[in-house]
C-alpha positions in Angstrom: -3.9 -57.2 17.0 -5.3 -55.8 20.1 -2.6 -54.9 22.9 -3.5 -54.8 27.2 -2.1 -51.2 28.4 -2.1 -50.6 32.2 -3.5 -48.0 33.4 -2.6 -45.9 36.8 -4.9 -43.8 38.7 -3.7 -42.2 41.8 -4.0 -39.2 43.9 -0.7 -40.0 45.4 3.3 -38.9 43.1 5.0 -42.0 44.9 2.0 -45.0 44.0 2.7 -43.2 40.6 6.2 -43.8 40.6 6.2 -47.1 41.8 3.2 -48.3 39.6 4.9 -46.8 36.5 8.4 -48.5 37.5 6.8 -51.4 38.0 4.2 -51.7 35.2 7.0 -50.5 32.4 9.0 -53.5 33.2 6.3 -56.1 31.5 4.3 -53.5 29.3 6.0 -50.7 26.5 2.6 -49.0 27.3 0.8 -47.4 30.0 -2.3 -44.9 30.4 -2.6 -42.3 33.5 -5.5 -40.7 34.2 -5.2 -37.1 35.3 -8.8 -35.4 36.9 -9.2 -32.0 38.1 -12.1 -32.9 40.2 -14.8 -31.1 38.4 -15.0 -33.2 35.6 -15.0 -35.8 37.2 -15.3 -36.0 40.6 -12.2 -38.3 41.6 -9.2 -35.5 42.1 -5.9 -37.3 41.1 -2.2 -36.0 40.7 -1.9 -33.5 38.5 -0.1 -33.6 34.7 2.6 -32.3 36.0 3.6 -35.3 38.5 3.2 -37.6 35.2 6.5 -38.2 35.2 8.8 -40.6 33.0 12.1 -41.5 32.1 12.8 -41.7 28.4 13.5 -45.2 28.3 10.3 -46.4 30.7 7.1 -47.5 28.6 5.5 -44.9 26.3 3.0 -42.5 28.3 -0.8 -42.1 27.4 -2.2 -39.0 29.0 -5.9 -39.1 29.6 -7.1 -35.8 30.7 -10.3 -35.9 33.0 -10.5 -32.2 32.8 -13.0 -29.8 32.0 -10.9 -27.0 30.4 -7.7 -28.7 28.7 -6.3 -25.9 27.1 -5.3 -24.4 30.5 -3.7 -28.0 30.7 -2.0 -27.7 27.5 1.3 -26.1 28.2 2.5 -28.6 30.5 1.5 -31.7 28.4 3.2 -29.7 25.7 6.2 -29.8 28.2 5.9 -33.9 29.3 5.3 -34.2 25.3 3.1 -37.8 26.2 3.1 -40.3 23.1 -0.5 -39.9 23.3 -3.0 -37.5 25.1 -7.3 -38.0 24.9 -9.4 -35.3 25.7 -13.1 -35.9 26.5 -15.3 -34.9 23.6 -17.8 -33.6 26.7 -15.5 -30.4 27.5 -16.0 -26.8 27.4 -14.1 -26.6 25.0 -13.7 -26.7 21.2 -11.3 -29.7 20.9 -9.7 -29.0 17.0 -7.3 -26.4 17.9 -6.0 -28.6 21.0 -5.8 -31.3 18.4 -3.2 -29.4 15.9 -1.4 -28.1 18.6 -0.8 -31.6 19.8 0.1 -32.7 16.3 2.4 -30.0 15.5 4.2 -30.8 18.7 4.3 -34.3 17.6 1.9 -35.8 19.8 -0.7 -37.8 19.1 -4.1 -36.4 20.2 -7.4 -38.5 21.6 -10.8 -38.0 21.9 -12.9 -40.2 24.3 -16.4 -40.9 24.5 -18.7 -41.0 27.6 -21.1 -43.7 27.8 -24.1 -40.9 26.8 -22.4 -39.7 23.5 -23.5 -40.9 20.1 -19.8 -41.0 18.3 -22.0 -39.8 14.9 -22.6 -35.7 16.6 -18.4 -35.8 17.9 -17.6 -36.8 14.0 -15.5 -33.7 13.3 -13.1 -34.7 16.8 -13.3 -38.2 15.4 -11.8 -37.5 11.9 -9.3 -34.9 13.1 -8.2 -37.7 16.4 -5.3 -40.6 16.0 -7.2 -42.4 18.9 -10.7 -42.9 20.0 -11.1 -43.9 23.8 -14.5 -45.8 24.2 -15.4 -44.7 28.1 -17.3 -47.5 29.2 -17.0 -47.6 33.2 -16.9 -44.8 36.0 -15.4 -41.8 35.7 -12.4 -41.7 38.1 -12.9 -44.9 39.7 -11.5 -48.5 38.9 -12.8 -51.2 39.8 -16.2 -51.2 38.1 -18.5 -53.1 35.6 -17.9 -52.9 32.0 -20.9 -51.3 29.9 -20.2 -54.0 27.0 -22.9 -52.3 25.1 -20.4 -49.6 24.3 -19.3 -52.0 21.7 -21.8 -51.0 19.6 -19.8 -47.5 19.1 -17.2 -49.5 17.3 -18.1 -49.6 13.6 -19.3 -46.2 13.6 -16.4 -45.1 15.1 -14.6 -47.4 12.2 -16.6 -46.2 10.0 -15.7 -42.1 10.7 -11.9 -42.6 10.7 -10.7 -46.2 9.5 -7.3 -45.1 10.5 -8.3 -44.0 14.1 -6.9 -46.9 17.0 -9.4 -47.5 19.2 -9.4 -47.7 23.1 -11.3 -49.3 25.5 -11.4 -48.0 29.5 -14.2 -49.0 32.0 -13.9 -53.0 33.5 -11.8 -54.7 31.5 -10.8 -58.2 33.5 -10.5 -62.1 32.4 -14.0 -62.2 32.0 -14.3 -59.7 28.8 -10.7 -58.9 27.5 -11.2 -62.0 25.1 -14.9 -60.2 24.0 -13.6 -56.8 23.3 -10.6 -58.0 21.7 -13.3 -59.5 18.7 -15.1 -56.3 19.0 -12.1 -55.0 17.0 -10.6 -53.0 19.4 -7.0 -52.1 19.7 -6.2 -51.0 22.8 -7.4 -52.7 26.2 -6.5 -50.1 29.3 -6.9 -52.1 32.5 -7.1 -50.5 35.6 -7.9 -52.5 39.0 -7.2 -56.2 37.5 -3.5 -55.7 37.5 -3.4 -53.0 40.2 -4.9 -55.7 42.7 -3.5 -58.1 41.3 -1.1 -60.5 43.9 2.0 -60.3 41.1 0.8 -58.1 38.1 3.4 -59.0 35.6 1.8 -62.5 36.1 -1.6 -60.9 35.6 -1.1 -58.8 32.7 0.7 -62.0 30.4 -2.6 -63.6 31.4 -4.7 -61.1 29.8 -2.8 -61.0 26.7 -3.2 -65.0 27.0 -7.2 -64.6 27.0 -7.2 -61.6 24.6 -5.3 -63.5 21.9 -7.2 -66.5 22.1 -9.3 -67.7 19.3 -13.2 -68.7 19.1 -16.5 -67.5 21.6 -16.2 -67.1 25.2 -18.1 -70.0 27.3 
C-alpha cells in the first residue's frame, strides 16, 4: 500500500521547525530536502538544521548535493531513518551506501528525469529506496513528469525488495495514478504546504490514493 509523506523544503531553521512540528502531528513520515546550491541551484538549510525529536515522525534525508561524503559525518550524527543520494554525483555511491547501513540507516538512490535506471543498476541493487525525481530540482510547486512511471518495473525488476519513491508534482490530480503505478511512497511538497489546513489536505490525498478503479 502506497503511503503520502510530506515533504519540507526551506531555506529558513524556523519554517523547518514549524513545518516539521506541524506535519508530524498527522504523518509518522516526512522527507527534507537538503541542497548545497551547486547541485542544484535552490540553496536550502543545511543537514545540520534537520533537526528532530525522537518521538516526532521518522526523518527522510534527501541530499541535493554534489559531494555527499563531505556530508556524511553529520547525517551519520542526525542518524535519519532514511537518506537518498542522487545517482548524478561525483561520487561513487557504494561505499556511502555501507557506511549508511552499518550505521543503521537506510540508504537511497534517486533518479533524475535523464537517467535510465538500467546504467545506475549496481546503486539500485545495493539501495533500500529508489526515489523516482520527476519535477524540479529544488523547487515545489511544479508539474509532474508522469512519464517517469515508466522507470517503475525496471526499477522492480533490479531490486524487487527496493521501496520506491515518487518526488516532483504530486497533487489530487495524480496521487490516485501513481499510487496504481505501484509506487510506495508519495512525497508531496507544495499541496500541503499551501494548503489552507494541511492535516485536512494530506487525509484527502490518502483518500484519493486509496481509492479503487481509473481516474476520470
Amino acid at each position: 500500500m502506497s503511503v503520502i509523506v510530506p515533504t519540507i523544503l526551506t531555506n529558513d531553521k524556523n519554517v523547518y521547525l514549524r513545518q516539521y512540528g506541524l506535519y508530524s502531528q498527522f504523518s509518522k513520515r516526512i522527507q527534507v530536502d537538503i541542497s548545497d546550491g551547486a547541485f542544484s541551484p535552490t540553496l536550502t538549510i543545511d543537514e545540520s538544521n534537520a533537526w528532530r525529536q525522537q518521538d516526532w515522525a521518522a526523518l527522510d534525508l534527501h541530499m541535493m548535493v554534489m559531494n555527499p561524503s563531505q556530508h556524511l559525518p553529520t547525517i551519520l550524527k542526525i542518524h535519519p531513518s532514511l537518506c537518498i543520494i542522487h545517482a548524478e554525483t561525483n561520487e561513487n555511491l557504494l561505499p556511502i551506501f555501507a557506511t549508511l547501513k552499518q550505521a543503521g540507516i537506510r540508504s537511497g538512490v534517486a533518479i533524475l528525469k535523464q537517467t535510465y535506471p538500467g546504467n545506475i543498476a549496481p546503486y539500485i541493487q545495493a539501495a533500500d529506496h529508489v526515489l523516482i525525481f520527476a519535477g524540479q530540482l529544488g523547487q515545489q510547486g511544479g508539474q509532474a513528469d508522469m512519464m517517469q512511471t515508466e522507470k517503475v518495473p525496471i526499477v522492480r525488476s533490479i531490486n524487487p525488495n527496493a521501496e520506491i519513491g515518487w518526488d516532483g508534482g504530486a497533487n489530487m490530480n495524480n496521487t490516485r495514478t501513481l499510487a496504481h503505478c505501484n509506487i510506495d511512497v508519495i512525497n508531496v511538497g507544495s499541496a500541503i504546504a499551501t494548503a489552507q489546513d494541511p492535516a485536512k489536505m494530506y487525509k484527502d490525498l490518502t483518500a484519493e490514493m486509496d481509492k479503487l478503479g481509473v481516474v476520470i
